[in-house]
C-alpha positions in Angstrom: -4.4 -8.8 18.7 -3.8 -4.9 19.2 -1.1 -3.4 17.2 0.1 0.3 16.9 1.0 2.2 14.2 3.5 5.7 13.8 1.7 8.7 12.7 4.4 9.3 10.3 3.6 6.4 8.3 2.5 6.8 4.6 -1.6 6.1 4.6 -1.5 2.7 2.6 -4.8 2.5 -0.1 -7.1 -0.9 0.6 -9.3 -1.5 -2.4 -12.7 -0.2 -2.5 -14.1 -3.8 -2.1 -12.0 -4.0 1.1 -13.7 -0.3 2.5 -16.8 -1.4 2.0 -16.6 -5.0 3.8 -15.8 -3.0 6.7 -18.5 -0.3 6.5 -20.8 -3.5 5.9 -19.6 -4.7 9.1 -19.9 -2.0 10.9 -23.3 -1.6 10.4 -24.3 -5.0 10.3 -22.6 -5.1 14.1 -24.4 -1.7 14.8 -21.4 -0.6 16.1 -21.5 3.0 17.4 -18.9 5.3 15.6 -17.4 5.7 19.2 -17.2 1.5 19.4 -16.2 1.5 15.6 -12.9 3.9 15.9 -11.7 2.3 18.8 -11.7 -0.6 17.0 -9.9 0.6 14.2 -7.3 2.3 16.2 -6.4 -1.3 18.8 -6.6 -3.6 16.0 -6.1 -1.8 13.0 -3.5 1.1 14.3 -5.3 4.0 12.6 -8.4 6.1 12.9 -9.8 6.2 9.6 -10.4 2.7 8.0 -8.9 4.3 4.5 -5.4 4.2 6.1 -5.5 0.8 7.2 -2.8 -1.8 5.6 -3.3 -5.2 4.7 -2.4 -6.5 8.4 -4.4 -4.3 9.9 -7.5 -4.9 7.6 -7.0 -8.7 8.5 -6.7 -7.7 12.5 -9.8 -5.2 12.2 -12.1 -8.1 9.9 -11.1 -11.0 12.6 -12.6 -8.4 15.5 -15.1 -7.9 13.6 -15.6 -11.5 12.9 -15.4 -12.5 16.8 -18.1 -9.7 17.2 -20.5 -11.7 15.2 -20.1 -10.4 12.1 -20.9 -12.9 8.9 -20.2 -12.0 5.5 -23.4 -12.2 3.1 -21.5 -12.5 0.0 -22.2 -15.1 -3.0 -18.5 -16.1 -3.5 -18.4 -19.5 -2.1 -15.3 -21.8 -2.6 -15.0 -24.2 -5.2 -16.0 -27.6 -4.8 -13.8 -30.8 -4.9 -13.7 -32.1 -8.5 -11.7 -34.8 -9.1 -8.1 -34.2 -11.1 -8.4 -31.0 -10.2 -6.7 -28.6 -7.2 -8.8 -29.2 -4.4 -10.6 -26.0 -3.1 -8.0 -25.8 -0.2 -5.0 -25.6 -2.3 -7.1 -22.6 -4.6 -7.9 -20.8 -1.1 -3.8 -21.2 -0.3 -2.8 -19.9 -3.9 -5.6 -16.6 -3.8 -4.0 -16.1 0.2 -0.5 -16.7 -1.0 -2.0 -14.2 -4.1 -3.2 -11.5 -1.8 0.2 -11.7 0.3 2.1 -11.0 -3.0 -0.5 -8.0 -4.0 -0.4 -6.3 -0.9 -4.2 -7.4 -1.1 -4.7 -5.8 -3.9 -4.9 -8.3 -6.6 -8.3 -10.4 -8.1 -8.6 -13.4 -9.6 -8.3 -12.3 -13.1 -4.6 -10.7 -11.9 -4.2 -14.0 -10.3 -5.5 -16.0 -13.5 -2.8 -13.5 -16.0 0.3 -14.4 -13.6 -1.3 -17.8 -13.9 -1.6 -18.0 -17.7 2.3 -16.0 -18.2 3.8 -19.1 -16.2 1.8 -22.3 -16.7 -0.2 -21.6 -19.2 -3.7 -21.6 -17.5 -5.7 -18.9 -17.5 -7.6 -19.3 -14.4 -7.7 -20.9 -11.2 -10.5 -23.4 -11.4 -8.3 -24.7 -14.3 -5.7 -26.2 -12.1 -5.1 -29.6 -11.9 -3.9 -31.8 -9.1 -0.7 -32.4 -11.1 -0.2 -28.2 -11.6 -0.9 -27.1 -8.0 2.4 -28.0 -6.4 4.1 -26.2 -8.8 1.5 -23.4 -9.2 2.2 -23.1 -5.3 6.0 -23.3 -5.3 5.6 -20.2 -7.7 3.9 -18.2 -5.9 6.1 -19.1 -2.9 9.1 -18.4 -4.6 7.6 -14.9 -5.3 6.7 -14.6 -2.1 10.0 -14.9 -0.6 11.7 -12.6 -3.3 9.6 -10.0 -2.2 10.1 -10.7 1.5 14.3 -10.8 1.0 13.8 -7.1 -0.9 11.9 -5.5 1.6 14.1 -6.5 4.1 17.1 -5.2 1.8 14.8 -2.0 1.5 14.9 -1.8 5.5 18.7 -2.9 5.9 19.6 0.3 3.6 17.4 2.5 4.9 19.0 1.9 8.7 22.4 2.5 7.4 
């Protein structure tokens, strides 16, 4: 799904991590640099992969992604253990996470908000019983974040 950016927009920072996943991809796809900043600019809305945003690191990842590209990375998802909160509601909380931190926070920034509220100090220490609540949290932050930017952009029009 192309989108399109304004030049006059601030160059937002992706983490290191994030660069590299895409340089990774682009050579793993073997993608010519011609090929590789078209891509960047009809998915991603930019021409240099340090000014993409979160959105358009998502949009230029799922190209990449339909291209073939597989991500060799050890991280694998947690398995189901029982009284605990099943791997998809951990991969909804470090989405819902992400979404918060512009995609800039980790697990351990995860497992501090974590331990300041409900007293856990990491994910895979969530219990079935916690993970509603762990995820009406991070919800609720969600959508207080959502209501100021939109208050940001209301007094900015005016």
């Amino acid at each position: 799904m192309p989108q399109t950016k304004s030049s006059s927009e601030a160059a937002p920072q992706l983490s290191p991590s994030k660069l590299s996943l895409i340089h990774v991809a682009k050579r793993q796809l073997s993608l010519s640099d011609e090929d590789y900043r078209s891509i960047l600019g009809l998915y991603g809305g930019v021409t240099s992969a340090a000014m993409l945003d979160q959105q358009g690191f998502d949009a230029v990842m799922e190209r990449f992604t339909e291209l073939g590209f597989r991500s060799t990375s050890k991280r694998r998802p947690m398995p189901l253990r029982a009284g605990m909160a099943s791997p998809a509601q951990v991969q909804l909380m470090r989405n819902i996470w992400a979404e918060c931190t512009d995609g800039e926070g980790t697990d351990a920034s995860l497992g501090k908000w974590l331990e300041r509220q409900f007293k856990v100090s990491a994910l895979r220490f969530v219990t079935a019983e916690l993970a509603p609540k762990v995820l009406g949290g991070l919800k609720a932050m969600k959508a207080k974040q959502r209501a100021k930017r939109q208050a940001q952009k209301e007094t900015q029009v005016a």
